[in-house]
C-alpha positions as CSV (number, residue, x, y, z in Angstrom):
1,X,18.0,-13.9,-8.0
2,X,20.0,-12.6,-5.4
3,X,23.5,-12.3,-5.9
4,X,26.6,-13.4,-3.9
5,X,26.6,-10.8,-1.4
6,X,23.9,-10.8,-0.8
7,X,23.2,-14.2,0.3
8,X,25.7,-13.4,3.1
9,X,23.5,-10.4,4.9
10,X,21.2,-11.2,7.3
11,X,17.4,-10.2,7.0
12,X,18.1,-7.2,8.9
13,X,21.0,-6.0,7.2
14,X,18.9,-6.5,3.5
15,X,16.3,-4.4,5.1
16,X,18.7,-1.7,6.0
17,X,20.4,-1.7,2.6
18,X,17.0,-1.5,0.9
19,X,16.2,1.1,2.5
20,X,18.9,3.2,2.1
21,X,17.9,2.3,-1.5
22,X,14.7,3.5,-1.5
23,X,16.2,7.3,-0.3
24,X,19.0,7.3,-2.8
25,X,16.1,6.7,-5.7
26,X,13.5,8.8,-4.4
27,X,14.6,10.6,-1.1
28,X,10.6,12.3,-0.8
29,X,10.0,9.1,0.9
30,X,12.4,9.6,3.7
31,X,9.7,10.6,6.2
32,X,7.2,8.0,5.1
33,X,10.3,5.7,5.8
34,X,10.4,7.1,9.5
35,X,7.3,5.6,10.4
36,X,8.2,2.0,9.8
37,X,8.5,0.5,13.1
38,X,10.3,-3.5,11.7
39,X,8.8,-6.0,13.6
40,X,10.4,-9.7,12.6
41,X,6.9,-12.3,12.6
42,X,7.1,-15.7,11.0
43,X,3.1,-15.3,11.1
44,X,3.4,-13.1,8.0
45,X,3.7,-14.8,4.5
46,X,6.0,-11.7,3.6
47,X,5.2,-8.4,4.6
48,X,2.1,-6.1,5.8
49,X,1.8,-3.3,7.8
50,X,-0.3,-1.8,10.4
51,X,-2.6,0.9,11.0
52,X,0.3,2.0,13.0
53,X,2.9,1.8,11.4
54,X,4.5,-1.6,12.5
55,X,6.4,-3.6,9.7
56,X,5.7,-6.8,10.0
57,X,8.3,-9.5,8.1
58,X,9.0,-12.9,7.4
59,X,12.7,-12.9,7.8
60,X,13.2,-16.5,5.5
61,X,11.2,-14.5,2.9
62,X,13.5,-11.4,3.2
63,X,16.7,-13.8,2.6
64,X,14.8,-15.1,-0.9
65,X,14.0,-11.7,-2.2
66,X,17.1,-9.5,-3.5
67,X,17.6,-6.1,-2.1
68,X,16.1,-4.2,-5.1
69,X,13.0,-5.9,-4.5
70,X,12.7,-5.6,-0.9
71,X,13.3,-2.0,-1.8
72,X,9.9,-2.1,-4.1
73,X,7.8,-3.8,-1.5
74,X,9.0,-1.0,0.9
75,X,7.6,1.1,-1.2
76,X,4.9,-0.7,-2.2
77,X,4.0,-0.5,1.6
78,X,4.8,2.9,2.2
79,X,1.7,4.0,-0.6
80,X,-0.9,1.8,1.5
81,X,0.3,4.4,4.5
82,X,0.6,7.5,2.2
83,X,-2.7,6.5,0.1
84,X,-5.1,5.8,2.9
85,X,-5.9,2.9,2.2
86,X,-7.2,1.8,5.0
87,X,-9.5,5.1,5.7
88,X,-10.4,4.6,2.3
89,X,-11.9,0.9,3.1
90,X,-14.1,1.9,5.5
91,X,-15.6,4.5,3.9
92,X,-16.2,1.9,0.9
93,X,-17.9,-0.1,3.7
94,X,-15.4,-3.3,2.6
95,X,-17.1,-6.1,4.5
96,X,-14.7,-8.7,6.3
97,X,-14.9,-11.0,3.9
98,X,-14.3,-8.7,0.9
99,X,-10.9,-7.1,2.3
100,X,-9.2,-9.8,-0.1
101,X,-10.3,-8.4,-3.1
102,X,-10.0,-4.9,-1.9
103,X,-6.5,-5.6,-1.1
104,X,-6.0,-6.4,-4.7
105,X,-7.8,-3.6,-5.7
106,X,-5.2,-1.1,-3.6
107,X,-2.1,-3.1,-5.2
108,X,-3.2,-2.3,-8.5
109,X,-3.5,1.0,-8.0
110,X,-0.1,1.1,-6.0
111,X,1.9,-1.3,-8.7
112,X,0.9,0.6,-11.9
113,X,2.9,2.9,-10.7
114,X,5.7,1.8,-9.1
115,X,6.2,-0.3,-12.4
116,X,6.3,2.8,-14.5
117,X,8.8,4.1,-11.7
118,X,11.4,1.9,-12.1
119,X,10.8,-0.3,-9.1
120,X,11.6,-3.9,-9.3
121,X,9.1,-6.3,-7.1
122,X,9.4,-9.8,-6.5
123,X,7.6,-12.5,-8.1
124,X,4.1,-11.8,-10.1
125,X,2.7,-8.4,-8.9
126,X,-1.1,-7.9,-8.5
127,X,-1.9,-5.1,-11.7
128,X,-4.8,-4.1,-13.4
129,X,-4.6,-6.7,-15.9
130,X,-6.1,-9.4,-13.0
131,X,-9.1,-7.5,-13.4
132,X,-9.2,-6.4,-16.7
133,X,-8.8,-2.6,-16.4
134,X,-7.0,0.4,-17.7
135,X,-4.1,1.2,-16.0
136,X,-4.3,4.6,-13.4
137,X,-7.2,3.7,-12.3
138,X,-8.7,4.7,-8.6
139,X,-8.5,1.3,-5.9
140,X,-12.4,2.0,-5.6
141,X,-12.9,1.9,-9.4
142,X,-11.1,-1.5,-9.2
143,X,-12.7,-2.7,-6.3
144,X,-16.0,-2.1,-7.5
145,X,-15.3,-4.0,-10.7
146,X,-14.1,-7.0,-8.4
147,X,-17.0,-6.3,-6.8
148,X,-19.4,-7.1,-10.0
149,X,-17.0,-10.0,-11.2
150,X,-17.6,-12.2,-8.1
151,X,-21.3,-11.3,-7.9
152,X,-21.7,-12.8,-11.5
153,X,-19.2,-15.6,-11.0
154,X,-18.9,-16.3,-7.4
155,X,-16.0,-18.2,-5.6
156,X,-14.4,-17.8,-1.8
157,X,-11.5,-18.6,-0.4
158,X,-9.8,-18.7,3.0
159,X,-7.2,-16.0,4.4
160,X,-6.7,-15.8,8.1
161,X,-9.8,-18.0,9.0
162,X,-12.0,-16.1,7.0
163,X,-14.3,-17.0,3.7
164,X,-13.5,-14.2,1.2
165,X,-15.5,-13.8,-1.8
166,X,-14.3,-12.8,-4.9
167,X,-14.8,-14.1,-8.9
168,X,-13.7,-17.6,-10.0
169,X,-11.3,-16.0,-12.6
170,X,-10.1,-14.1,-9.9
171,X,-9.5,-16.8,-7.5
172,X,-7.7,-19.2,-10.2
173,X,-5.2,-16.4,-11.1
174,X,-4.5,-15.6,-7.6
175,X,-3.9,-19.4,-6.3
176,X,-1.4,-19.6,-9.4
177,X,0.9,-17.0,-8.7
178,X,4.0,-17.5,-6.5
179,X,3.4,-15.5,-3.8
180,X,-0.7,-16.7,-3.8
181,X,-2.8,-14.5,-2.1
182,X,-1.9,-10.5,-1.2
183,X,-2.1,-9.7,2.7
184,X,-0.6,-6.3,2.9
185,X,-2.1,-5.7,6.7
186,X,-4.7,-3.2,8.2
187,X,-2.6,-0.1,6.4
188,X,-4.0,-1.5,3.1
189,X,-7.4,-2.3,4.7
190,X,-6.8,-6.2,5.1
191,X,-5.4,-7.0,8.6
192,X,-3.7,-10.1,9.2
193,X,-4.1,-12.0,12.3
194,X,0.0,-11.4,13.5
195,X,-1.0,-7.9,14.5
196,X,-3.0,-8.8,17.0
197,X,-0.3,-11.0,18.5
198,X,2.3,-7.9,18.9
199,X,3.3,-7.4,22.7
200,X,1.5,-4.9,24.2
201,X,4.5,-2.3,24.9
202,X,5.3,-2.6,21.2
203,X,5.9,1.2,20.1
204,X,3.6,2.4,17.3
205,X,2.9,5.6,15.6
206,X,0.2,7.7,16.8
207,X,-2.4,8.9,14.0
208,X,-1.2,12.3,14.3
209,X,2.7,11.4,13.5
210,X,1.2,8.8,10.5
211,X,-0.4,12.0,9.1
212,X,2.2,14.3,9.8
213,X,4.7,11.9,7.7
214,X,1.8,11.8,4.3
215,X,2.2,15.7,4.4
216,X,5.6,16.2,4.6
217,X,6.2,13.3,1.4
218,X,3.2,15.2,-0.4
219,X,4.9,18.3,0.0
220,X,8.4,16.5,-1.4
221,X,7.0,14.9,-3.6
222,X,5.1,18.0,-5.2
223,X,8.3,19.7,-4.8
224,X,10.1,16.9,-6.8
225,X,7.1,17.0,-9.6
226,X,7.8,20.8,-10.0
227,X,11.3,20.3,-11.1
228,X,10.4,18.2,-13.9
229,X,13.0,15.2,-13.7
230,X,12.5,11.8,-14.0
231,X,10.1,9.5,-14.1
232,X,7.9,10.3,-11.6
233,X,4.8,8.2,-11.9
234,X,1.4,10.6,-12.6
235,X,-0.2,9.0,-9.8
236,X,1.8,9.3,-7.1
237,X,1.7,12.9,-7.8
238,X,-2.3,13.3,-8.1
239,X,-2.1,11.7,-5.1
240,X,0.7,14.7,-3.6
241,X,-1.4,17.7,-5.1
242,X,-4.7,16.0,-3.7
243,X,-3.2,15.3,-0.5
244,X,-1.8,19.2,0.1
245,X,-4.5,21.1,-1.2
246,X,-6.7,22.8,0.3
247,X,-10.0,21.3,1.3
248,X,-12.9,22.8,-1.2
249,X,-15.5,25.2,0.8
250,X,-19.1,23.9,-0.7
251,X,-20.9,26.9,-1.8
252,X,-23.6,26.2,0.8
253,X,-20.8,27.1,3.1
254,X,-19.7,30.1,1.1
255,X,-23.1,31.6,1.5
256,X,-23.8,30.9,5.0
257,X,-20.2,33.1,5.7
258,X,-21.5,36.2,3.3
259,X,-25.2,35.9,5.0
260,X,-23.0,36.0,8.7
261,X,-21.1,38.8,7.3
262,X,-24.1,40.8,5.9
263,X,-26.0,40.8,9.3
C-alpha cells in the first residue's frame, strides 16, 4: 500500500526514487539503468519495454504501486534487456500467437530470482509454480513445458488483437490474477502494440549501446559475486559468468587452426 508520501509524488518523481533504489540495493545495475529511455503511454497496462530500450508506463498504474515495487518491476525489466530475451525468442522460433506464454515463461525465470533477492513486486507475480516447475529453471525449459500443456489442453485468449494459445489451467490462473495477463514488450519477446505508436524522432538505444550496457552489469555483477556478500541470486550470476566468457572454439575449429599452422 503506498504510504503517505508517497501518494503526494507524481509518477515521475516515484520513478526517480525507485530508481535511485534500485542502485543503492544493487548498484551493478547502474548501466543497465542507463539505457531506459521513460516514455509515459496510457496504451500500456503497466509497464514493457522495447527492443530499444524505451520504457513504456502507465503513469495511473505508477501512482497505485509503492516505490519498492516499482523498484522490482525496474528490475524485473532490466533482466528481459540483460537476459536476451527477446534474441532468445527468435531463436526458439516463438510464433505470434505463442509470445504470451513465452512471456510467462521469461517472468519465471526472471521472478525466481528477484524473489530470492529481496525484491518486492506488485500484486501476484508470474513463477514457476503456474507451470508446475522447479524453481531456476531456463525460460526455454519453461516455455517448452507451456508448450506441451496447451497442446494437451488447449485454450486461447486475446492480447493486442491477437489469439494466443496456451493451456486451459494456464489461461484460468492468468485471467484471475490482478494484474491478468503479462505484456512485458519486444525486450521480453512479446511486443505490445504502443510501440509502434512512439513518434518517430523518439531517441532509442542502438544495439551496440544495449550490448555494451549487458557487459559492463555482467562484469559488476561477477565482480559483486566474487566478494561473497549478500544474497545474490545464483541465476543472475550464471547469467554474468555466461555472459562474459569467452565463446567456446569447437574442436572442428581447433583443428582446422593446427592443420593451417602445420602447412
Amino acid at each position: 500500500m503506498v504510504n503517505e508520501k508517497e501518494k503526494f509524488l507524481t509518477s515521475e518523481e516515484k520513478l526517480a526514487v525507485a530508481k535511485l533504489r534500485v542502485l543503492k540495493k544493487a548498484p551493478y545495475y547502474s548501466a543497465a539503468l542507463r539505457t531506459l529511455i521513460p516514455y509515459p503511454s496510457e496504451s500500456v497496462p503497466t509497464m514493457a519495454v522495447s527492443e530499444s530500450g524505451v520504457m513504456l508506463y502507465n503513469p495511473e498504474q505508477i501512482k497505485l504501486w509503492t516505490v519498492d515495487e516499482i523498484a522490482g518491476v525496474l528490475v524485473h525489466e532490466l533482466n528481459h534487456i540483460l537476459r536476451d530475451h527477446h534474441k532468445r525468442s527468435k531463436i526458439q522460433h516463438v510464433a505470434d500467437d505463442q509470445r504470451l506464454i513465452w512471456n510467462v515463461a521469461v517472468d519465471a525465470e526472471i521472478n525466481d530470482d528477484l524473489i530470492y533477492g529481496g525484491w518486492e513486486l506488485p500484486a501476484e507475480p508470474i513463477t514457476p509454480d503456474y507451470l508446475h516447475m522447479e524453481w531456476g529453471r531456463t525460460a526455454e525449459e519453461y516455455y517448452r513445458k507451456a508448450v506441451k500443456d496447451a497442446e494437451k489442453r488447449p485454450a486461447k485468449v486475446e492480447q493486442d488483437g491477437v489469439d494466443q494459445r496456451l493451456s486451459q489451467e494456464l489461461k484460468h490462473t492468468l485471467e484471475t490474477r490482478q494484474d491478468n495477463l503479462p505484456h512485458c514488450g519486444g525486450v521480453a519477446g512479446n511486443p505490445t502494440k504502443a510501440e509502434e505508436d512512439l513518434p518517430d524522432d523518439f531517441p532509442e538505444k542502438s544495439e551496440i549501446e544495449m550490448e555494451r550496457a549487458r557487459t559492463r552489469t555482467a562484469e559488476a555483477i561477477a565482480k559483486e559475486a566474487e566478494k561473497g556478500r549478500g544474497n545474490m541470486p545464483g541465476g543472475l550470476v550464471r547469467w554474468a559468468q555466461k555472459h562474459i566468457r569467452p565463446p567456446e572454439v569447437s574442436w572442428q575449429t581447433k583443428l582446422g587452426r593446427h592443420a593451417r599452422r602445420a602447412m
